[in-house]
N, C-alpha and C positions, 0 to 999 in steps of 0.2 A: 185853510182848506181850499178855499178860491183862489188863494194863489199859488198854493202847488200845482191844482188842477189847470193853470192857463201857462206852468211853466214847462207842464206836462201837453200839452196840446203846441206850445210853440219848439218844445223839442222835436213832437214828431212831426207837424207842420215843415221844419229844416231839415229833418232826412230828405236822402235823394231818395226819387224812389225806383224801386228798381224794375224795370219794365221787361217784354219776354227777352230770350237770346236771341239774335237774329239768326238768321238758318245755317248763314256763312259759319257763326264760331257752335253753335251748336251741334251741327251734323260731324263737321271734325270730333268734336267733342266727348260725343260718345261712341264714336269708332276707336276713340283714342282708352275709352273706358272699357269699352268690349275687350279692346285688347290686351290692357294688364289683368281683365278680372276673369275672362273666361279662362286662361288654364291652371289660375286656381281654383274653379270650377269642375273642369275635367279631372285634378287631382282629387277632390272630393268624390266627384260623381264615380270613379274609377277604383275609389279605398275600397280595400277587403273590409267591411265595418265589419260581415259576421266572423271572421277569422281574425282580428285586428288584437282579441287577445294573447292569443298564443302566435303571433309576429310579433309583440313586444315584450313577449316571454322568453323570445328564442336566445339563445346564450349569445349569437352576434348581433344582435340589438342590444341588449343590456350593454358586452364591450363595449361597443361605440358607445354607447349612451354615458356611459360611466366614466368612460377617459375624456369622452369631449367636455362633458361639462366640470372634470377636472381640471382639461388641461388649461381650458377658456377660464374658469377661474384663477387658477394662480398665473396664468397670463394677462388680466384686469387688474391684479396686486400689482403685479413688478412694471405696468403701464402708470397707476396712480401712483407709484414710489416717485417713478422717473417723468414721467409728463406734468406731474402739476410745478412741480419745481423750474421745469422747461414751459410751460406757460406763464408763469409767473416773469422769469427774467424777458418773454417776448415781449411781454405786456409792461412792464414796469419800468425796465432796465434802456436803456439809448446806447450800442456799443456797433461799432465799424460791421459791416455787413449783416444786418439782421433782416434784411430783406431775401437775404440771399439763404439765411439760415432759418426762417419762415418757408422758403418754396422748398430747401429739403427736408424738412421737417411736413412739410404736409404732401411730401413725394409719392410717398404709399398709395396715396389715394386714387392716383392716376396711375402710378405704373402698377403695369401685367404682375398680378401676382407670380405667375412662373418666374419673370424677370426676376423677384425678388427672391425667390429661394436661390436661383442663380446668382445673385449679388449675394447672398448667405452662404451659399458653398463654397463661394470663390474666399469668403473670410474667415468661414468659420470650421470651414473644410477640415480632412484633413489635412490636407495639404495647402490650405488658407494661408492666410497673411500674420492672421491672429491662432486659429484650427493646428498649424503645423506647432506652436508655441505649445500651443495646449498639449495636444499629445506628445512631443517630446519633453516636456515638464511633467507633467502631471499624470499622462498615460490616458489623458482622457478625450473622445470624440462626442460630437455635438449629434451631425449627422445619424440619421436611421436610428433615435434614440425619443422617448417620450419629452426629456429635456431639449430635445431637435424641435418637438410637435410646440412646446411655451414658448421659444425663441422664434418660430416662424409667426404663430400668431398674435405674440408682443409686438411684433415688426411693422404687421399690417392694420394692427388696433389701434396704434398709439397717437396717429393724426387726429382721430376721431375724439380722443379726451384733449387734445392739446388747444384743436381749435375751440370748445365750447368752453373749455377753463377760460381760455385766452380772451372770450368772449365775456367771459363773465365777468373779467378782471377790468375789461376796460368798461366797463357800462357802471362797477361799483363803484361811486367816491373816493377817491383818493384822501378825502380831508380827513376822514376817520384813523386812517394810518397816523399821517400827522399828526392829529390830536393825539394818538396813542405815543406817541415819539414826543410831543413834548412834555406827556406825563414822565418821562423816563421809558419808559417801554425802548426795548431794545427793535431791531426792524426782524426778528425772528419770535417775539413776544407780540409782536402788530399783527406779523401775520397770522401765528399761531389763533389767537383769540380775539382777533377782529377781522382781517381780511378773511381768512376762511369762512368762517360763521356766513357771512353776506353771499360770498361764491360757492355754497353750498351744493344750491339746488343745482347748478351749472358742472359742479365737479360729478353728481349723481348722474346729471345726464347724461353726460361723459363716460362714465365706468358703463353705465348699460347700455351702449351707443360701442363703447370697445368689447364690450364682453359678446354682445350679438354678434359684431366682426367677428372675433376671436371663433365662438362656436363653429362661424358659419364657412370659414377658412378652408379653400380648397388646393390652389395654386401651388401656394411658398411650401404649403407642408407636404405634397405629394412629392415635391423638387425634394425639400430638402430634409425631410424625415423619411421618406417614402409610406409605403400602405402595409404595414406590418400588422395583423389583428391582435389586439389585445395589448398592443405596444405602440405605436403609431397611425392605425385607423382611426381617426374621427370620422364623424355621424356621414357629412360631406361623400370622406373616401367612401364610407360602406355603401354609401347608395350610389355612386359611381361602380361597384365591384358589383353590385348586389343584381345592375341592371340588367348582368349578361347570365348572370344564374338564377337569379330568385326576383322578378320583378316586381312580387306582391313585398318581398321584404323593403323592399328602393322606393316602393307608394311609402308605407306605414313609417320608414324614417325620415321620408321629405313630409310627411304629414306631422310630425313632432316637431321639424325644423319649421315648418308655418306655423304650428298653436304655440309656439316660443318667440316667435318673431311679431304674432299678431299681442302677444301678450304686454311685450316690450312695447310696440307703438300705443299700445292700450296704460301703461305704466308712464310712460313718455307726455305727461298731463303739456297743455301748451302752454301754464306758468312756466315749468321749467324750460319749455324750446324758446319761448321768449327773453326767459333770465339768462339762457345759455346765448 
């Protein structure tokens, strides 16, 4: 007991201790605070709360509400089909330009989402590269389509699971694999029920780090789905359309897009940002 207690006085004896902020990082500090938190402040202070039922009753709330979180779903599927597979060979694999296929692979991030529906139409167009194949084969177009709305915001999500798998693959052991490979274990048996398991919480992070993208996608999908209601409106465009006719509806869906977004950084525990 005496000697926990003196291990416990020399631990916090070795903290630094932390004394006030000096005024210089302070005063910035909370200008810098004022500034990301007041007008989510103003969007609160500003909500129809007594009318807030029947704004998320109205049949163009629900659309949007119903397609985006559609569409954002099975655009988080066809990102984890295709990204963990694609983190996996960044992280593991040593092949002739992977530097170069790391910076486009994580390109999304920085380019203008408009850009990017513009690089979608120019491929997937009709008149695209791959787009004009489609429709002369198959009779089928991408563009101004709900399947337009999953492909713009796969585009812009998928950096977002690539880098935290990728993160996770490198921080897990490698020897574990091994040891599974010289049980026999095939390197698709390794990964299945050993590497996964360990990069779990990193792949989770991932998925709800692209699915918050995906929802909250304005750019690629306005370029290259356009704003069709009940077909290609997400939450995004409605409140973009909503602002010039119906400003209480454009509060009450940017208000759903924050208790989804604060919900996610609330889900977002920092074991997993640290595992990721």
């Amino acid at each position: 007991m005496i000697g926990s207690l003196r291990v416990r006085r020399r631990v916090r004896a070795e903290r630094p201790r932390r004394g006030g902020a000096p005024l210089a990082l302070l005063v910035p500090g909370l200008i810098g605070l004022v500034f990301l938190v007041l007008p989510l402040l103003g969007l609160l202070i500003r909500a129809p709360w007594s009318d807030l039922g029947r704004q998320l009753g109205s049949t163009e709330v629900r659309e949007a509400l119903k397609l985006s979180l559609f569409t954002a779903t099975i655009a988080t599927g066809i990102v984890l089909v295709l990204g963990v597979p694609l983190a996996w060979l960044l992280a593991r694999t040593d092949f002739p330009g992977r530097r170069l296929i790391r910076a486009l692979v994580t390109l999304p991030l920085v380019l203008p989402p408009v850009v990017g529906g513009v690089a979608l139409l120019l491929v997937l167009g009709r008149k695209g590269i791959v787009g004009a194949w489609l429709d002369d084969t198959f009779g089928y177009t991408l563009p101004f389509t709900t399947t337009g709305v999953i492909v713009a915001e796969a585009f812009v999500a998928m950096p977002f699971l690539v880098i935290s798998v990728e993160g996770a693959l490198r921080a897990a052991d490698p020897r574990y694999e091994e040891a599974a490979a010289t049980l026999g274990a095939s390197r698709w048996t390794a990964f299945r029920r050993v590497t996964l398991p360990l990069i779990a919480p990193g792949v989770a992070a991932g998925a709800v780090l692209a699915w918050a993208r995906a929802l909250g996608e304005f750019g690629a999908t306005i370029t290259f789905a356009g704003n069709f209601p009940g077909k290609t409106q997400t939450m995004p465009l409605a409140v973009y359309l909503a602002l010039e006719t119906d400003p209480e509806a454009a509060i009450v869906l940017s208000l759903v897009l924050l208790a989804v977004s604060v919900l996610i950084l609330a889900g977002l525990r920092e074991r997993w940002m640290t595992t990721s």
